[in-house]
N, C-alpha and C positions, 0 to 999 in steps of 0.2 A: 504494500500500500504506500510505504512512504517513497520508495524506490523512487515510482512514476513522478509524486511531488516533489524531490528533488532533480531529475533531469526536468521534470517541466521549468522549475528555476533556474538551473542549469542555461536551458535552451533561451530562456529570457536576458538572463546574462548577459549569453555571450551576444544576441541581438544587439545589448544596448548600452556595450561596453568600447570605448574607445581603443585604437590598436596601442598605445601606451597602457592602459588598462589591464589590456590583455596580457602584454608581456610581461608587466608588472606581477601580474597574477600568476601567470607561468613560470618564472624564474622564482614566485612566495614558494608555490607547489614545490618547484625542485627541490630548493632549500630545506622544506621539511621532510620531504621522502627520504632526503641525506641526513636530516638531524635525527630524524627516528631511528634509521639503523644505528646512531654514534650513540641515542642515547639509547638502544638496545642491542647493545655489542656484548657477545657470548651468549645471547638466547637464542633458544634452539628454533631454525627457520630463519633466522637475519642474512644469513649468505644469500640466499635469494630475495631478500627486499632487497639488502646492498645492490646485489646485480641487477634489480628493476631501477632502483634508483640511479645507479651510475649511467644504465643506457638511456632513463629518461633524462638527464644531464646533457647527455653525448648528443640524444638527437637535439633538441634546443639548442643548444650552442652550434651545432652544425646546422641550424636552419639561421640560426643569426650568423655563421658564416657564410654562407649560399647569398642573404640575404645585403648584407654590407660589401659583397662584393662588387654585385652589380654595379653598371656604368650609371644607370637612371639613381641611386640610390639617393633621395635628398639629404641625408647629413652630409656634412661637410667634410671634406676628403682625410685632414687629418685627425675629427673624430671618427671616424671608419676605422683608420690605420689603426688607429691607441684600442677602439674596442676590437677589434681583430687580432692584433699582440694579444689583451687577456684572455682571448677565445681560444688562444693558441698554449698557454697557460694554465685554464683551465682541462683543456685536451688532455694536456701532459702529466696534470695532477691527477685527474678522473683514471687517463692509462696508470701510474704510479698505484694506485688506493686499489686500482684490484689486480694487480698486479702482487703488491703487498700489503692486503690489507690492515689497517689499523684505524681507530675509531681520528684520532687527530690529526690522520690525513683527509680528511674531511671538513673540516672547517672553514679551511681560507674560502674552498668552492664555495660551503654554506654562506659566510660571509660576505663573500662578493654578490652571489645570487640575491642577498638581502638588501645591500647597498645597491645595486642598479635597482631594486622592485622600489626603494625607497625614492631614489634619483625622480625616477620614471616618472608616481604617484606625486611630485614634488612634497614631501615629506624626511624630513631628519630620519638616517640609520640611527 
């Protein structure tokens, strides 16, 4: 029963939510999918939320790479550059944390994901 009223809110949402909005909210989501495996690191079943959460990381930052690449992109060429550097940062840390993973290799990503959702929303981390 509630399922249905939350994708109904869901669906409204996203209607009437600005593409700042959205990202904002996207990059909130990542944040916490990573913060829930850090803060439930050694319980049994967290390898596979880690590994949902890293690859939902991976793909967002690679649709904001795809995305900032482009030639029409309207930001402006050297904020492109600077967020493409962290994008490339992020990459390396997401590969690093399952690679090896450990709960405080997870935060800078958490951190940053919070800081742009913050930027975005124009609102203080």
């Amino acid at each position: 029963m509630y399922a249905n009223q939350l994708e109904a809110y869901r669906t409204v949402q996203k209607t009437t939510m600005s593409g700042r909005e959205i990202e904002a909210s996207v990059l909130t989501q990542a944040a916490l999918k990573l913060q829930i495996c850090q803060n439930n690191w050694g319980i049994a079943g967290n390898d596979k939320q880690l590994s949902e959460a890293i690859q939902y990381n991976q793909r967002i930052w690679s649709i904001f790479q795809s995305e900032l690449a482009k030639e029409d992109n309207p930001l402006p060429k050297k904020l492109r550059e600077d967020i493409l550097s962290l994008s490339l940062f992020i990459s390396k840390r997401l590969i690093y944390a399952m690679s090896y993973p450990s709960p405080d290799k997870l935060t800078s990503v958490i951190n940053i994901n919070l800081s742009l959702a913050a930027g975005l929303r124009g609102t203080p981390a």
